[in-house]
N, CA, C and O atoms as a GROMACS GRO file, in nm:
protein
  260
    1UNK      N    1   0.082  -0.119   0.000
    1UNK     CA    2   0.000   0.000   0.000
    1UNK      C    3   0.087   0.126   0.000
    1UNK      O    4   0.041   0.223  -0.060
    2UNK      N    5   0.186   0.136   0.048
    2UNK     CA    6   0.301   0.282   0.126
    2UNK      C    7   0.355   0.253  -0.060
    2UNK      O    8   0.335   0.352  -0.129
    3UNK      N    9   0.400   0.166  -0.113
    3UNK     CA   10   0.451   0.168  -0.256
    3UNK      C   11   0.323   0.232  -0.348
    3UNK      O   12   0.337   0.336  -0.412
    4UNK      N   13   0.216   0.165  -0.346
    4UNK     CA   14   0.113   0.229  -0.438
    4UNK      C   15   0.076   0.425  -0.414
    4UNK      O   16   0.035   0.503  -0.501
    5UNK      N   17   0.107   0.455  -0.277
    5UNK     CA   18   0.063   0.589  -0.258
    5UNK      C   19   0.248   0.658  -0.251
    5UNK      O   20   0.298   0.756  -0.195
    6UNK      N   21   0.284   0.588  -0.308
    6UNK     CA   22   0.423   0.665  -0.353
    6UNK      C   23   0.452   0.656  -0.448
    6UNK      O   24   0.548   0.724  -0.485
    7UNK      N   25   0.397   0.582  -0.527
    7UNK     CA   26   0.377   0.578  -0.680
    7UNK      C   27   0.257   0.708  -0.740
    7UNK      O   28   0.250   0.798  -0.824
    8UNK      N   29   0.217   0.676  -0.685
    8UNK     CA   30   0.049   0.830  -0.671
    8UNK      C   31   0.130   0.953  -0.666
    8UNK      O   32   0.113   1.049  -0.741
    9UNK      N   33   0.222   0.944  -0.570
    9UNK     CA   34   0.291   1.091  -0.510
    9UNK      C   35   0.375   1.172  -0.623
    9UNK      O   36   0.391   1.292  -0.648
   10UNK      N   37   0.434   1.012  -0.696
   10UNK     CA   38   0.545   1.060  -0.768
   10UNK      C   39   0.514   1.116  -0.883
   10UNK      O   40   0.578   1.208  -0.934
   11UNK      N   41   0.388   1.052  -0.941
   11UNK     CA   42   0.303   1.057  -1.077
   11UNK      C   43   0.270   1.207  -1.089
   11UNK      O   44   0.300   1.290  -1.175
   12UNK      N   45   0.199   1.214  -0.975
   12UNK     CA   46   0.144   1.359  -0.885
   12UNK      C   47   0.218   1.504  -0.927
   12UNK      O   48   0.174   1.605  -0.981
   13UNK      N   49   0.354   1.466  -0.875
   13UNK     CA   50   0.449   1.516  -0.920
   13UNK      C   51   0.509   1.566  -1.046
   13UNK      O   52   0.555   1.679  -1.061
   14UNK      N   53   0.506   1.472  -1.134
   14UNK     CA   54   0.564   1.486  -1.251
   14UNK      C   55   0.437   1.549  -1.336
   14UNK      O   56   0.460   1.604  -1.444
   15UNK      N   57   0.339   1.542  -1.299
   15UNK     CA   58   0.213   1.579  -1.381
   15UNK      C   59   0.197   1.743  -1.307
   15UNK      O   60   0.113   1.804  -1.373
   16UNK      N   61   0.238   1.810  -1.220
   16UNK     CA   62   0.233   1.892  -1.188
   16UNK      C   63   0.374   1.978  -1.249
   16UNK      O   64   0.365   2.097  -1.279
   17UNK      N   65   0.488   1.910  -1.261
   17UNK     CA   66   0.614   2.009  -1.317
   17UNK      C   67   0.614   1.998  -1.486
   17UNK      O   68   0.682   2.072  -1.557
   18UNK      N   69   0.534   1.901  -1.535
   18UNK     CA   70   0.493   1.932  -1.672
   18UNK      C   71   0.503   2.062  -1.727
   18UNK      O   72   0.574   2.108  -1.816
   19UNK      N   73   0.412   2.112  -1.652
   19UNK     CA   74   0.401   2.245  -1.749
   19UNK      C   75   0.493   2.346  -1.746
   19UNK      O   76   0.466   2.442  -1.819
   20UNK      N   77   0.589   2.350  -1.685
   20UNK     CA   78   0.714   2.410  -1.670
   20UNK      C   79   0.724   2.436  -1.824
   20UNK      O   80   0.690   2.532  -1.893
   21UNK      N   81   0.788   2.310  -1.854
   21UNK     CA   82   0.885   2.339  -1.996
   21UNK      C   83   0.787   2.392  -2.081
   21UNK      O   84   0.834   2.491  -2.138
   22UNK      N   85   0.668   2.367  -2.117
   22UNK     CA   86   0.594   2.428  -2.204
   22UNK      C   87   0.544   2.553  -2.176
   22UNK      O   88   0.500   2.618  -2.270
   23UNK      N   89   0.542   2.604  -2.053
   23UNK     CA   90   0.534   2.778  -2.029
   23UNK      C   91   0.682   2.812  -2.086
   23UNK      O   92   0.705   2.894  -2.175
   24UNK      N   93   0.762   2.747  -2.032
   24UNK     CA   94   0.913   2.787  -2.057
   24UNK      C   95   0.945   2.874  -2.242
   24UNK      O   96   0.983   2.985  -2.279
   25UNK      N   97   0.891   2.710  -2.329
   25UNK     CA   98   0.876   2.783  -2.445
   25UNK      C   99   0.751   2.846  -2.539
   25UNK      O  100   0.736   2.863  -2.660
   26UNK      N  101   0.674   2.871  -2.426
   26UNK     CA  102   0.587   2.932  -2.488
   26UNK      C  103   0.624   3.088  -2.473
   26UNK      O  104   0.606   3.171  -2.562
   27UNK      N  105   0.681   3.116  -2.336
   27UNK     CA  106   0.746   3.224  -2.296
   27UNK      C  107   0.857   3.283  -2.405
   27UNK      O  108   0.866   3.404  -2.423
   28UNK      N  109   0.950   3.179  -2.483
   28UNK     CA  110   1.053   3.226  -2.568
   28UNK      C  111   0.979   3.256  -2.706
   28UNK      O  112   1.010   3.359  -2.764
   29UNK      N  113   0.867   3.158  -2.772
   29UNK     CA  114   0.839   3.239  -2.866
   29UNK      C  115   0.698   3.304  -2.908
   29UNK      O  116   0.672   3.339  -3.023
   30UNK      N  117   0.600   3.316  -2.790
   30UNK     CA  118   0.475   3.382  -2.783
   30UNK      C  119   0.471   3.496  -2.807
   30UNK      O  120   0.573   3.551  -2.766
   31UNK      N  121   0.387   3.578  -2.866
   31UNK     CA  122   0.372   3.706  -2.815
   31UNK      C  123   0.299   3.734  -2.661
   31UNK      O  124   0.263   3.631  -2.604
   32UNK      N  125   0.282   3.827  -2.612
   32UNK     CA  126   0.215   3.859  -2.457
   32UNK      C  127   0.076   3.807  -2.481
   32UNK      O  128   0.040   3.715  -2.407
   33UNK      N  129  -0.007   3.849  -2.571
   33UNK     CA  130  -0.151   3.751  -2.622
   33UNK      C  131  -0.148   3.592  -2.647
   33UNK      O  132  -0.245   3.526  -2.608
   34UNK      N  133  -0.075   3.549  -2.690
   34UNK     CA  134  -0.054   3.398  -2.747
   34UNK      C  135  -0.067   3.335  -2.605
   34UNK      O  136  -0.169   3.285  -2.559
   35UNK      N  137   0.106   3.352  -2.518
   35UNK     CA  138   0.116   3.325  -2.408
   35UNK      C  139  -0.036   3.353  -2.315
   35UNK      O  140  -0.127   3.270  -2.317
   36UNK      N  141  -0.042   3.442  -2.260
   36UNK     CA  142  -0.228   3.417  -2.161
   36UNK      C  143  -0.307   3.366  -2.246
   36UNK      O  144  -0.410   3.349  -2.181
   37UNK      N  145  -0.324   3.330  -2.347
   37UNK     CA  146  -0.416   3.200  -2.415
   37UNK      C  147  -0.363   3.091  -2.376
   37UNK      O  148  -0.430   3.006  -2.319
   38UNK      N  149  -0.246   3.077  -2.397
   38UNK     CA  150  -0.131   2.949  -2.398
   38UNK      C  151  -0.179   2.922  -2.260
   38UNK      O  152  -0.243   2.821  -2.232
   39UNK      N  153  -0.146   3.014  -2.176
   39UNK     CA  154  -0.159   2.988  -2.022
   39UNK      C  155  -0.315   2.936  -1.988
   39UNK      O  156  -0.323   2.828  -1.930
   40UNK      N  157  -0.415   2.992  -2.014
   40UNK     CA  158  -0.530   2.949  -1.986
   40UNK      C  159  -0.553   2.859  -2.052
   40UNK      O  160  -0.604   2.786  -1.967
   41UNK      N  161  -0.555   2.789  -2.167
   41UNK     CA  162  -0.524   2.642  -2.245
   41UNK      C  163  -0.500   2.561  -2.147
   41UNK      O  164  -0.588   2.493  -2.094
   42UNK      N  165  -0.365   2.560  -2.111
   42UNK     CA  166  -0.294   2.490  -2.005
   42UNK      C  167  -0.347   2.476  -1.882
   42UNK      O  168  -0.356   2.363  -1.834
   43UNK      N  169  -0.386   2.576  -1.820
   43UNK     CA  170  -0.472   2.555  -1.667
   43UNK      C  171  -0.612   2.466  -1.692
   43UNK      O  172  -0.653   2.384  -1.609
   44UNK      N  173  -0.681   2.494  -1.823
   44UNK     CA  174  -0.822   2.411  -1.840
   44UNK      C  175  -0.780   2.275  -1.862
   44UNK      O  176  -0.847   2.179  -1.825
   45UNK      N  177  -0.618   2.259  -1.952
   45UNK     CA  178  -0.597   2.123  -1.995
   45UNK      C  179  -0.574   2.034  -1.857
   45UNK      O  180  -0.640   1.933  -1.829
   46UNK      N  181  -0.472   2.089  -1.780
   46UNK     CA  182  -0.495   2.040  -1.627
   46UNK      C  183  -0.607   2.035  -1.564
   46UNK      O  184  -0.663   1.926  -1.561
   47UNK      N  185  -0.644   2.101  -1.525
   47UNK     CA  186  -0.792   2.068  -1.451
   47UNK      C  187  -0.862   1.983  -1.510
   47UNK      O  188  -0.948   1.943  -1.432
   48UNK      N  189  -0.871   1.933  -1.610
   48UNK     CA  190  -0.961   1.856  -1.679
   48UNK      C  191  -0.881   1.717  -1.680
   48UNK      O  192  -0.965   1.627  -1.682
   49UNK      N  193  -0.786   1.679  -1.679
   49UNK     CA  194  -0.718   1.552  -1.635
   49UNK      C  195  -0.738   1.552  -1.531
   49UNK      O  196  -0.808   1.462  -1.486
   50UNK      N  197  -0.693   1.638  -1.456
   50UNK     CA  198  -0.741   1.633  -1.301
   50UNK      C  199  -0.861   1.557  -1.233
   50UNK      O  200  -0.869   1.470  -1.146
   51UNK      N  201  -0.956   1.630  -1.314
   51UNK     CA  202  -1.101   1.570  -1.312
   51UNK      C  203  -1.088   1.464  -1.365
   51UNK      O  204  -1.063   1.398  -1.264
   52UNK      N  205  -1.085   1.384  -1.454
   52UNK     CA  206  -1.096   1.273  -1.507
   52UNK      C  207  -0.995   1.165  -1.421
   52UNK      O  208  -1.030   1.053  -1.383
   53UNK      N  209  -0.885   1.216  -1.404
   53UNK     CA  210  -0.815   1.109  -1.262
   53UNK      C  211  -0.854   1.085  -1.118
   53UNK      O  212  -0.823   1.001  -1.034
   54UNK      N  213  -0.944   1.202  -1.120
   54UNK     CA  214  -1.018   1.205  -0.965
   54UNK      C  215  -1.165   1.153  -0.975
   54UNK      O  216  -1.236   1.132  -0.876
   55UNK      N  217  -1.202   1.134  -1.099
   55UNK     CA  218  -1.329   1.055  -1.116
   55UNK      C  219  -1.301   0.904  -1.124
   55UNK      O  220  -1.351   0.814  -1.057
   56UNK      N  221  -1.238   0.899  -1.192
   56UNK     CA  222  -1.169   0.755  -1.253
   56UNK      C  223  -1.132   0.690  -1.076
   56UNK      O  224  -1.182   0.583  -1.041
   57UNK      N  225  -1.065   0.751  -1.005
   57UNK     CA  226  -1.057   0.690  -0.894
   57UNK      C  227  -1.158   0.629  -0.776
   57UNK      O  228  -1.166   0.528  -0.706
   58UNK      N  229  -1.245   0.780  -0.802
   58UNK     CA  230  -1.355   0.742  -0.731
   58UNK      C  231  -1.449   0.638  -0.785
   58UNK      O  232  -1.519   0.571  -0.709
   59UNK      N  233  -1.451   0.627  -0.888
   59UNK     CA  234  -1.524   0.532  -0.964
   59UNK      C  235  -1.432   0.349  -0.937
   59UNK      O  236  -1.464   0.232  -0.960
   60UNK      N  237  -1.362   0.391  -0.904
   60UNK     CA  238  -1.275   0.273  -0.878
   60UNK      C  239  -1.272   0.192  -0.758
   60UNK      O  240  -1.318   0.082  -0.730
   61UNK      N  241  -1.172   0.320  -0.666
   61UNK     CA  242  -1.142   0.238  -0.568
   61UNK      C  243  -1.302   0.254  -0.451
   61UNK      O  244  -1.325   0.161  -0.375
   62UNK      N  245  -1.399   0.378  -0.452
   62UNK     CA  246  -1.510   0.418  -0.390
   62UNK      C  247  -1.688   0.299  -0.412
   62UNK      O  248  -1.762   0.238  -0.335
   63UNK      N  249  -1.680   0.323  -0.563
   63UNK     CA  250  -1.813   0.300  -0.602
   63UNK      C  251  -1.781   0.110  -0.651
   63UNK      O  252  -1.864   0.021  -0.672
   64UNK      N  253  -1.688   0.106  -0.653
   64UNK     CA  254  -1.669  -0.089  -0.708
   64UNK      C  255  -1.661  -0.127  -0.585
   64UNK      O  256  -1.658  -0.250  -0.586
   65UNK      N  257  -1.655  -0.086  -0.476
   65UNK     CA  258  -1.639  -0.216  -0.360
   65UNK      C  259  -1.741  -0.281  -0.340
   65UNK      O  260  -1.741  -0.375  -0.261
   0.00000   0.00000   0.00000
């Protein structure tokens, strides 16, 4: 169980520093408009995996027992 919720943690992780590099170059060749589209793109594209991994779970480990 301590392996499966450190596997969660790590996933967690890497799905959260994602968007680094792609602000990174959106920052080098956006204009100031492109980029806050770019940026709000990106915050809806997260949240919406978000949602779908936090449903998917509940649907899993909650509603199948």
């Amino acid at each position: 169980a301590l392996a499966y919720v450190l596997f969660l943690a790590a996933l967690a992780n890497v799905c959260y520093c994602a968007a680094y590099p792609l602000d990174f170059a959106l920052q080098l060749r956006a204009s100031p408009n492109l980029l806050r589209r770019g940026r709000t793109l990106l915050w809806w594209a997260g949240m919406t995996f978000a949602f779908a991994l936090a449903y998917y779970w509940i649907g899993d480990e909650i509603y199948s027992s």
